[in-house]
C-alpha positions as CSV (number, residue, x, y, z in Angstrom):
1,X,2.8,37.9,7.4
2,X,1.4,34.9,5.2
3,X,4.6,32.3,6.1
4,X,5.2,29.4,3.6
5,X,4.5,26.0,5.4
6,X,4.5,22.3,4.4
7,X,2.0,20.0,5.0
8,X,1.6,16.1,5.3
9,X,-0.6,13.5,6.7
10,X,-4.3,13.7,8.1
11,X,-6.1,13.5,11.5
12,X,-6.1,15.8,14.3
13,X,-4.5,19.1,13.7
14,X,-0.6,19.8,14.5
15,X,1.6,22.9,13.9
16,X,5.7,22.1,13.7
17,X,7.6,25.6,14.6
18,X,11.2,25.0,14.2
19,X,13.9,27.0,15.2
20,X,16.5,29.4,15.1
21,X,18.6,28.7,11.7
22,X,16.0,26.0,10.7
23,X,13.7,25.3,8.3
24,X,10.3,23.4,7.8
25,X,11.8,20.7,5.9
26,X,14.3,19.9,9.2
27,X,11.0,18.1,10.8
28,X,9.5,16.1,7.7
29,X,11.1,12.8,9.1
30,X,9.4,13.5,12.3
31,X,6.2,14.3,10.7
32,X,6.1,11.3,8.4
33,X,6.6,9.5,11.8
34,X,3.6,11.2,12.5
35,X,1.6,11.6,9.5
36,X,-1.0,8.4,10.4
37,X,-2.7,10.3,13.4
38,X,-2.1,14.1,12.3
39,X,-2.5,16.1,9.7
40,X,1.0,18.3,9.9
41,X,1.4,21.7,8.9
42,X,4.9,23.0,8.7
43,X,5.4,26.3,8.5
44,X,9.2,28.3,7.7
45,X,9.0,30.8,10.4
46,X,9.5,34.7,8.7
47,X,13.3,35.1,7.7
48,X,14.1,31.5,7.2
49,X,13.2,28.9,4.6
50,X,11.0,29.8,2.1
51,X,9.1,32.6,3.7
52,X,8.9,35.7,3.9
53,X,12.0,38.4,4.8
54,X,11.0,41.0,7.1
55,X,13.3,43.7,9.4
56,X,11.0,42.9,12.4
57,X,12.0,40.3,14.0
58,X,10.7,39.3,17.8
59,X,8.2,36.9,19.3
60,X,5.5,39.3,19.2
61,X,5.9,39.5,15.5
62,X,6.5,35.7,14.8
63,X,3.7,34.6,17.6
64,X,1.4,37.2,15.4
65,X,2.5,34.9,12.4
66,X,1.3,32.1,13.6
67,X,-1.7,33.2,14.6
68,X,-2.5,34.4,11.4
69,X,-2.0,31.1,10.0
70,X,-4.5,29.0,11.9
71,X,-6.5,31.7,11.1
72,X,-6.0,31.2,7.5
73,X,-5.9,27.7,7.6
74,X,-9.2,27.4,8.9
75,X,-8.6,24.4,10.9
76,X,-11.8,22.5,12.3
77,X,-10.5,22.3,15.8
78,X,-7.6,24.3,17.8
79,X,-4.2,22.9,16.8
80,X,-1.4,21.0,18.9
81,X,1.3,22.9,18.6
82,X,5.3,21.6,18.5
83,X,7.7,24.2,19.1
84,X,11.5,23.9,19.3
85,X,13.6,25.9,20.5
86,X,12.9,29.4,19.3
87,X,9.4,27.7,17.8
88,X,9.1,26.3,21.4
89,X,9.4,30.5,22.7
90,X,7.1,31.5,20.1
91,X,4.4,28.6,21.2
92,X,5.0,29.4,24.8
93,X,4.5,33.4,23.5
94,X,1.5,32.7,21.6
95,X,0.2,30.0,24.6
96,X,0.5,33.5,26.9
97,X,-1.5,35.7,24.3
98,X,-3.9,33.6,22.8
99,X,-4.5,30.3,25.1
100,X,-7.7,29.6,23.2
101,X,-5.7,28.9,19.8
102,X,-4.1,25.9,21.1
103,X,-5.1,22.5,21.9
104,X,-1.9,20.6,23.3
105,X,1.5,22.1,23.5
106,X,4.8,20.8,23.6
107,X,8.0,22.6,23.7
108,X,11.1,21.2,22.5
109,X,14.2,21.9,24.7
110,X,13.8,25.2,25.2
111,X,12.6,26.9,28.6
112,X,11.3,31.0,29.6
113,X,14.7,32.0,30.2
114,X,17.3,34.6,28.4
115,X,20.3,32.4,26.9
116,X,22.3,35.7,25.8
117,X,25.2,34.7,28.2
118,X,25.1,30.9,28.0
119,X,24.5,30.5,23.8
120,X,25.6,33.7,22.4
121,X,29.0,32.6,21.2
122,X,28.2,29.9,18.8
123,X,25.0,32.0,17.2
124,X,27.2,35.1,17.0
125,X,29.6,33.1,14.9
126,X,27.4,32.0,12.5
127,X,25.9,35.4,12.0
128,X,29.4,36.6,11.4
129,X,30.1,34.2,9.0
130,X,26.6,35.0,6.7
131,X,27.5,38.4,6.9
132,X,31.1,37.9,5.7
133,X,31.1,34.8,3.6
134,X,30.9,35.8,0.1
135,X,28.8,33.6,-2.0
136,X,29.5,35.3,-5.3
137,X,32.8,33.6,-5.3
138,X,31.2,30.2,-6.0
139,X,29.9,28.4,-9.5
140,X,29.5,25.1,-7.9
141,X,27.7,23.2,-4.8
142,X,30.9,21.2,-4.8
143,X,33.6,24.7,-4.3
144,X,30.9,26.0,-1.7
145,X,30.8,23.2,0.2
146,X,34.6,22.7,0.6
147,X,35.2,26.6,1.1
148,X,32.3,26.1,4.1
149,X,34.0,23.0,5.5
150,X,37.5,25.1,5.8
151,X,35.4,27.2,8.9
152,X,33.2,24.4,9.7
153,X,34.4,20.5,10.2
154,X,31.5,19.2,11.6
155,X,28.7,17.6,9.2
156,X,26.2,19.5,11.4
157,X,27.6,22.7,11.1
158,X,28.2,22.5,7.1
159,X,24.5,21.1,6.9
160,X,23.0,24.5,8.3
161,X,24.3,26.6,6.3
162,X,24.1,25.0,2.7
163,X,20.6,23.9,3.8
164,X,20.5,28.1,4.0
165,X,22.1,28.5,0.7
166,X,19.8,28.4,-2.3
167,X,21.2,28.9,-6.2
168,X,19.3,31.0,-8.5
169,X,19.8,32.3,-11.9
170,X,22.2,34.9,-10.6
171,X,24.2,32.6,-8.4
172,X,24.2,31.6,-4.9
173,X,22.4,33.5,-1.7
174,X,21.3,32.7,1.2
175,X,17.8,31.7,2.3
176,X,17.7,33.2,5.6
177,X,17.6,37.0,6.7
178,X,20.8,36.8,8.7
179,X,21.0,40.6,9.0
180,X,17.8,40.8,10.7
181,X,18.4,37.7,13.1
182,X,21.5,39.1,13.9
183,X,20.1,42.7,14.2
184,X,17.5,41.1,16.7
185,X,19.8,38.0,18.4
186,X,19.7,39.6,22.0
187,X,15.5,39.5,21.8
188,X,15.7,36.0,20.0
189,X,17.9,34.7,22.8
190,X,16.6,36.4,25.6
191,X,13.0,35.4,27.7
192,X,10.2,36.9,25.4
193,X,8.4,39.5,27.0
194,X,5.3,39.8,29.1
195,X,2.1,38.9,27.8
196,X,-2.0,39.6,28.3
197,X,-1.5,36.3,30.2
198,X,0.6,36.0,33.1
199,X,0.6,32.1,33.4
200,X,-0.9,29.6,31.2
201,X,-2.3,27.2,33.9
202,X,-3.6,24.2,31.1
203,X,-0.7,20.8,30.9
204,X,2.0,21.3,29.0
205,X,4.7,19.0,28.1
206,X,8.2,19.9,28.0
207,X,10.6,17.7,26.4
208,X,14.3,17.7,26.9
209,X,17.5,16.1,25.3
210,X,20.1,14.4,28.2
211,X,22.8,16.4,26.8
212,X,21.2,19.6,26.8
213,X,21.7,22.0,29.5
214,X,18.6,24.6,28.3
215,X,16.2,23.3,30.6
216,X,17.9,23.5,33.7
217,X,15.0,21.8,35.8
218,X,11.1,21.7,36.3
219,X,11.2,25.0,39.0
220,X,12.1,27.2,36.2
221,X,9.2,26.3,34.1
222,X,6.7,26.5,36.5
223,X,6.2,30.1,37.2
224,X,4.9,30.6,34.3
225,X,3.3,27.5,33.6
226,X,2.4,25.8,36.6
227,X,1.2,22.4,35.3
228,X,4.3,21.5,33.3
229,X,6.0,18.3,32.8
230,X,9.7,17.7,31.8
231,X,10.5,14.8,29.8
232,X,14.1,13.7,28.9
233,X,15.3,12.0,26.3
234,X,18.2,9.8,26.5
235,X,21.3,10.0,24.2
236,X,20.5,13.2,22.5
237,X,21.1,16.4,23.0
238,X,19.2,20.0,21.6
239,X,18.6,18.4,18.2
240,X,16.1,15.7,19.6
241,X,14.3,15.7,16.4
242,X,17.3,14.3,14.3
243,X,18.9,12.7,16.6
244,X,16.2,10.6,18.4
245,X,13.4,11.7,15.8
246,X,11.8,8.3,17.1
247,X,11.3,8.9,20.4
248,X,10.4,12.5,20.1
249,X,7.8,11.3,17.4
250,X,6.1,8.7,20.0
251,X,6.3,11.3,23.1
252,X,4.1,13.6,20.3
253,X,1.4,10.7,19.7
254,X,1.3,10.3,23.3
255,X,1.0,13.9,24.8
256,X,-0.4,15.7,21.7
């Protein structure tokens, strides 16, 4: 699948895979952090942002994805690759399959487990809501945004879905494929399968937020990638990148 993707700054080579619900333009004020030492490419992985819809929706597919881009992009060196969250499962995917593509990679609190149990409920709720939210109802930005604030109080949670909302000739619809992510949630969420590589034994850096609970400790990283290192990041939680995009920006220039 040719994905849409941003791209800002020059230098050394560096793919941004955000995740789940996200989009590339989440990470342009990490990447303009960035944009003196790399040249950033920012790609909307397949059901969300600008790219491409498509009923397949696993790591296998969205590691093939981004494969297919630094292919395309015919980049003069491998890459450093960013991945968080699901980005950070299909980098650690893709690290498993095709070691050779990648230069440096850091994941983004995120670690080789299955979250069904722990982070199903919020991610179920949103896919409900998608699916039941009717956006035909609505002329205005200003009547959607109160009718989403009604379910959703927190400026977070109103920001992801009208940054998923687009308005087009016909009215509103969403940008991302929320039937097929919620068609697919329990392979999303879960520990991606096994791979041509059992371990990826290269350094790899691991970053965490204080707050988060998804990277429960080094041991759990290790099986399959034995020369990790975790990293935490105080006063932040999952969304290091806007909420400590400073830090995470400087951890990048460092281990990337």
């Amino acid at each position: 699948m040719k994905l849409f993707f941003r791209e800002i700054g020059q230098g050394k080579p560096l793919l941004i895979l955000h995740g789940l619900w996200g989009a590339s333009e989440n990470w342009l004020p990490v990447a303009h952090l960035l944009q003196q030492q790399f040249r950033i490419i920012l790609p909307d992985i397949r059901n969300h942002g600008q790219s491409p819809h498509a009923e397949e929706m696993n790591y296998q597919a969205m590691s093939d994805d981004i494969i297919e881009l630094i292919h395309d992009l015919h980049l003069p060196c491998p890459p450093s690759i960013v991945g968080h969250s699901m980005g950070g499962k299909i980098l650690m995917t893709l690290l498993l399959k095709q070691p050779e593509l990648v230069d440096k990679p850091l994941v983004v609190d995120i670690a080789p487990l299955s979250y069904s149990s722990k982070d199903g409920g919020s991610h179920n709720k949103i896919i409900h809501f998608m699916g039941t939210f009717d956006l035909s109802r609505y002329s205005s930005w200003t009547l959607l945004k109160k009718a989403i604030q009604q379910h959703f109080p927190t400026e977070r949670g109103q920001q992801l879905f009208l940054k998923n909302i687009r308005k087009t000739s016909s009215g509103f619809q969403w940008k991302i494929n929320h039937t097929a992510i919620g068609r697919h949630f329990d392979e999303i969420s879960g520990n991606p399968p096994a791979q041509p590589h059992a371990s990826y034994d290269k350094d790899i850096t691991f970053v965490k937020g204080e707050y988060s609970h998804l990277i429960p400790g080094l041991e759990c990283l290790q099986t399959q990638f034995p020369a990790a290192r975790l990293i935490q990041i105080p006063g932040c939680g999952h969304w290091i990148h806007s909420e400590q995009p400073e830090k995470l920006a400087e951890i990048i220039k460092t281990h990337c």
